[in-house]
N, C-alpha and C positions, 0 to 999 in steps of 0.2 A: 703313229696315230695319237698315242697318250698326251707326245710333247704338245700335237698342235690344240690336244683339248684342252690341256692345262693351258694354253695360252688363252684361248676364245675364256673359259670361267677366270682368268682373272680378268679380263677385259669387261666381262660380263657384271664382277664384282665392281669394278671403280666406277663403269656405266651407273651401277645401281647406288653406288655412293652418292655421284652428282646429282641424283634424286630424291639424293637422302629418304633409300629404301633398302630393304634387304633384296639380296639375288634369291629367288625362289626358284625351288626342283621337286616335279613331282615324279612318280613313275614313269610317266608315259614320257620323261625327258633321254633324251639318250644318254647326255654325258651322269644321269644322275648317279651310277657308279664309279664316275671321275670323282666327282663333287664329295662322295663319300669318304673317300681313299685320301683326299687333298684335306678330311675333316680327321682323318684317321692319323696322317701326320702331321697333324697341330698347324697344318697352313691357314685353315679358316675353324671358323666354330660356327654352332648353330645356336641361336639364343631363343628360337622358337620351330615347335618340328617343319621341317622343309624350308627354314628359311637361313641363306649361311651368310654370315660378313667376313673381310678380314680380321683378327683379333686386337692389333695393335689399333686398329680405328677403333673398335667398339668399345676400347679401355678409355679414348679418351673423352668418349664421350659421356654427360652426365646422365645419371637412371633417368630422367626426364626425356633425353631425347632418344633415349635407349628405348623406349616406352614409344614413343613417337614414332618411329622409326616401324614398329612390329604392328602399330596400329596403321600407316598408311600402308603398309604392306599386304594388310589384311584386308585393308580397303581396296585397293586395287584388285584382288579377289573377288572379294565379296561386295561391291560398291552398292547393294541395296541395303546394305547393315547399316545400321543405328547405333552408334556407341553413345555409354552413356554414363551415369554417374562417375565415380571417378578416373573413367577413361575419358569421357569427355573430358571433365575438369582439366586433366593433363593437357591435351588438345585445346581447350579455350586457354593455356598457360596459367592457371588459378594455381595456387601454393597445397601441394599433397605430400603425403608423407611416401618417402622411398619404399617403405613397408607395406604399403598399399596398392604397389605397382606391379607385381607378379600377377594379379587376376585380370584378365579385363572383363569388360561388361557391356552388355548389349541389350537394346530395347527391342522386344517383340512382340509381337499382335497379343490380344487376351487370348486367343485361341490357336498358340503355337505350340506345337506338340514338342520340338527339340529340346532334350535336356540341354541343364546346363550340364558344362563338366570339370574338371580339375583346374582351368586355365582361363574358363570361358563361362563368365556365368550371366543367365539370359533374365530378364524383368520383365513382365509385362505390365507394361507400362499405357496402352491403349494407343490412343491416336495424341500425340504430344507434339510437342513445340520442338522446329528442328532448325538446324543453321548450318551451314560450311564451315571448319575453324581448322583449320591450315589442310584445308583438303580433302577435308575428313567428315561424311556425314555424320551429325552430331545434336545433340540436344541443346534448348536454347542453352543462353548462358545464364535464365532466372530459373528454367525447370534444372538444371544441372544443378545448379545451389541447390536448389530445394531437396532433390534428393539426395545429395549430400549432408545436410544437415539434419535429414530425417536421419539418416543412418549411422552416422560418426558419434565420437564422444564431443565435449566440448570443447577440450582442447583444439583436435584437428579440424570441426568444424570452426572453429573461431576463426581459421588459417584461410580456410575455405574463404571464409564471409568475407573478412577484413580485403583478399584478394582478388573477390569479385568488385570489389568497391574501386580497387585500385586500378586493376587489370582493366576491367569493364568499364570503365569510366560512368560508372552506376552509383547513384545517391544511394542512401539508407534506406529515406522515406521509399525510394521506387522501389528496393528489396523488401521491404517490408511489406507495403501496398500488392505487391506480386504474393507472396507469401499467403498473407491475408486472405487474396483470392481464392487461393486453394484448399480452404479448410475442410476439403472431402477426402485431402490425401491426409493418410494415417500418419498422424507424428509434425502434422505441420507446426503446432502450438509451440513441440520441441525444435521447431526449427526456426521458429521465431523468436522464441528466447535466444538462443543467438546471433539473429543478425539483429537485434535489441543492441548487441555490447560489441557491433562490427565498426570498423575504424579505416580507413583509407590511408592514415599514418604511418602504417603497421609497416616496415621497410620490408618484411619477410617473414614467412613462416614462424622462423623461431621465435620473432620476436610477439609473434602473435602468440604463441602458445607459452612464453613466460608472462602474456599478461591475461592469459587464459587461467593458466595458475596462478596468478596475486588474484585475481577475481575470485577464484573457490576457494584462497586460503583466507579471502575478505579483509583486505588490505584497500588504501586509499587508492582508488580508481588513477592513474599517471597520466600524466599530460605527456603525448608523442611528437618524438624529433624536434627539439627544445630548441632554439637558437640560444648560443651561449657567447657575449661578446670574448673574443681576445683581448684581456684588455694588458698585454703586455706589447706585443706588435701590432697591432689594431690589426686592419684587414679583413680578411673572410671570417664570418664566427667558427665557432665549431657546433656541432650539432649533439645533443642526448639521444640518445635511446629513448629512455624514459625521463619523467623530471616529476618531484613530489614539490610543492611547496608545503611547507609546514608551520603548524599555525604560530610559533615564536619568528619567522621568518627563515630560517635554515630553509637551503636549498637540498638537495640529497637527488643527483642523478643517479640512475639504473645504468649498468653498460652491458650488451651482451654479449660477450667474447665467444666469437666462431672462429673453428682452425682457417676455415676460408679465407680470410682476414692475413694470414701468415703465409698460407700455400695455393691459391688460387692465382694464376698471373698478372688476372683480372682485374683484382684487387689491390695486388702486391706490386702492378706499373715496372716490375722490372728489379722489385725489390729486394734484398732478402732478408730470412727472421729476423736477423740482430736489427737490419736499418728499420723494420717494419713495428720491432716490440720496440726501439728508441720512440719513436714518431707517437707510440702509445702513451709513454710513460710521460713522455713532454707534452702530449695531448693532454694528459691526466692533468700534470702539476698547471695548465691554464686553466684550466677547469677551475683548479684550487683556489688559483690566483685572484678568481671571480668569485670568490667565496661557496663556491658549490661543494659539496663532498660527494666524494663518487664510491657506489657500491657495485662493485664488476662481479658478474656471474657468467658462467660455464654452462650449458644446453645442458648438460649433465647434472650441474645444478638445477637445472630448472625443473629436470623428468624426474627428482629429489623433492619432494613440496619440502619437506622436513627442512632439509639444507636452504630453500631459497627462504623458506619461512626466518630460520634463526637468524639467516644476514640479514634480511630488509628488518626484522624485529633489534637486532644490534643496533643499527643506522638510523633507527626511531622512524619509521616509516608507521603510522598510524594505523588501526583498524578503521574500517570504511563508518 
């Protein structure tokens, strides 16, 4: 009997892959005493209670769809729940911090009695703007900014904004103008000063949050994703990060180097470090070649204001 239950729960596992959901087991399951024994010898894990995947799947996937994943599952559940700030966010695919991703969050009536609790924490939010966003009952995608930027610092919020702009195919003025609207929600003011310095440019998160930092360190605002001719092989240009012009004319590009870049396959086309940091370093010297200087910075640098402050001050990058 064991053999053929251990067959039916991995079939039941890859079923719920193809859905890109977790296999769910409550008590009233019968194999859920298999399912536990199968969690007991490292065959599957559980990344949320009652809910199990294989492990070698869930490694490959990123905290984002890991996150995705325990939300439509809970959906399936629960399908009259409302997720919401940065669970939505996740679900509308807006740029969130990994760190941010252990809770989720859910909208409920002003007069819902359920705690939140260590995993699940509930807002009453009233009667709000709601949408499908991969499946998933959800809040719009302007109420979701909004509460997002009531609540984050400015760094994360910047990430948020810049990605709703991008993601959303949403102007500024119309995030703003929504914003505006709300001025009876607590904190909208703060959440408008950031989608004030929100950008569509922004290629990703980080790159949004090291210009979240030159902004508080009050540095010259950067022109994003620069076109930079080749002018050694003509061809495709290459593009900046960031780009300062300066008032003697010196160019001075920003670069912001992610390991992603080196180890993601995605990016890397099949590459490896050595062919991937060459392809850098001769990206670099055309850069040079067009008279730009380039100041490369590390994420690490950036969550350093200290550190991003002395290089861009090195490289004569201006106060604002």
């Amino acid at each position: 009997m064991r053999k053929y239950s251990t067959s039916s729960i991995y079939q039941a596992l890859d079923q719920a892959d193809r859905q890109r959901l977790c296999l769910t087991v409550t008590p009233r399951d019968k194999v859920q005493r298999q399912v536990y024994r199968l969690k007991d010898d490292g065959e599957v894990i559980s990344p949320w209670r009652g809910m199990f995947v294989f492990p070698d799947l869930w490694e490959r996937l990123s905290p984002d769809e890991q996150t995705r994943r325990i939300v439509r599952t809970l959906a399936k559940r629960y399908p009259h729940w409302t997720f919401c700030q940065l669970t939505a966010a996740v679900m509308h695919g807006l740029e969130t911090s990994y760190a941010d991703l252990h809770t989720l969050h859910v909208a409920v009536s002003d007069d819902c009695i359920t705690r939140s609790t260590a995993n699940i924490v509930r807002h009453p939010l009233g009667n709000v703007e709601t949408t499908m966003a991969d499946g998933v009952l959800v809040t719009s995608l302007e109420r979701t900014a909004l509460d997002c930027l009531v609540e984050l610092d400015f760094k994360r919020g910047l990430a948020i904004a810049d990605s709703v702009l991008r993601v959303g195919h949403m102007s500024q003025d119309e995030l703003v103008d929504y914003i505006c609207s709300k001025s009876d929600v607590v904190g909208w003011d703060r959440a408008l000063r950031v989608a004030l310095q929100a950008d569509a440019r922004a290629a990703n998160g980080g790159e949004s949050v090291a210009r979240a930092t030159m902004i508080e360190l009050g540095f010259m605002l950067p022109d994003l994703q620069v076109a930079v001719p080749n002018v050694i092989e003509g061809g495709e240009p290459y593009y900046a990060d960031f780009m300062w012009n300066l008032a003697d004319g010196t160019r001075v590009a920003g670069e912001l180097d992610g390991l992603d870049k080196y180890v993601d396959p995605q990016m890397t086309r099949g590459k490896n470090v050595a062919q991937v940091m060459a392809e850098e370093r001769r990206r670099e010297s055309r850069l040079g070649a067009a008279n730009v200087r380039v100041v490369r910075f590390s994420y690490d640098e950036v969550l350093d204001a200290g550190k991003l402050e002395r290089l861009l001050t090195a490289y004569g990058v201006p106060r604002a």
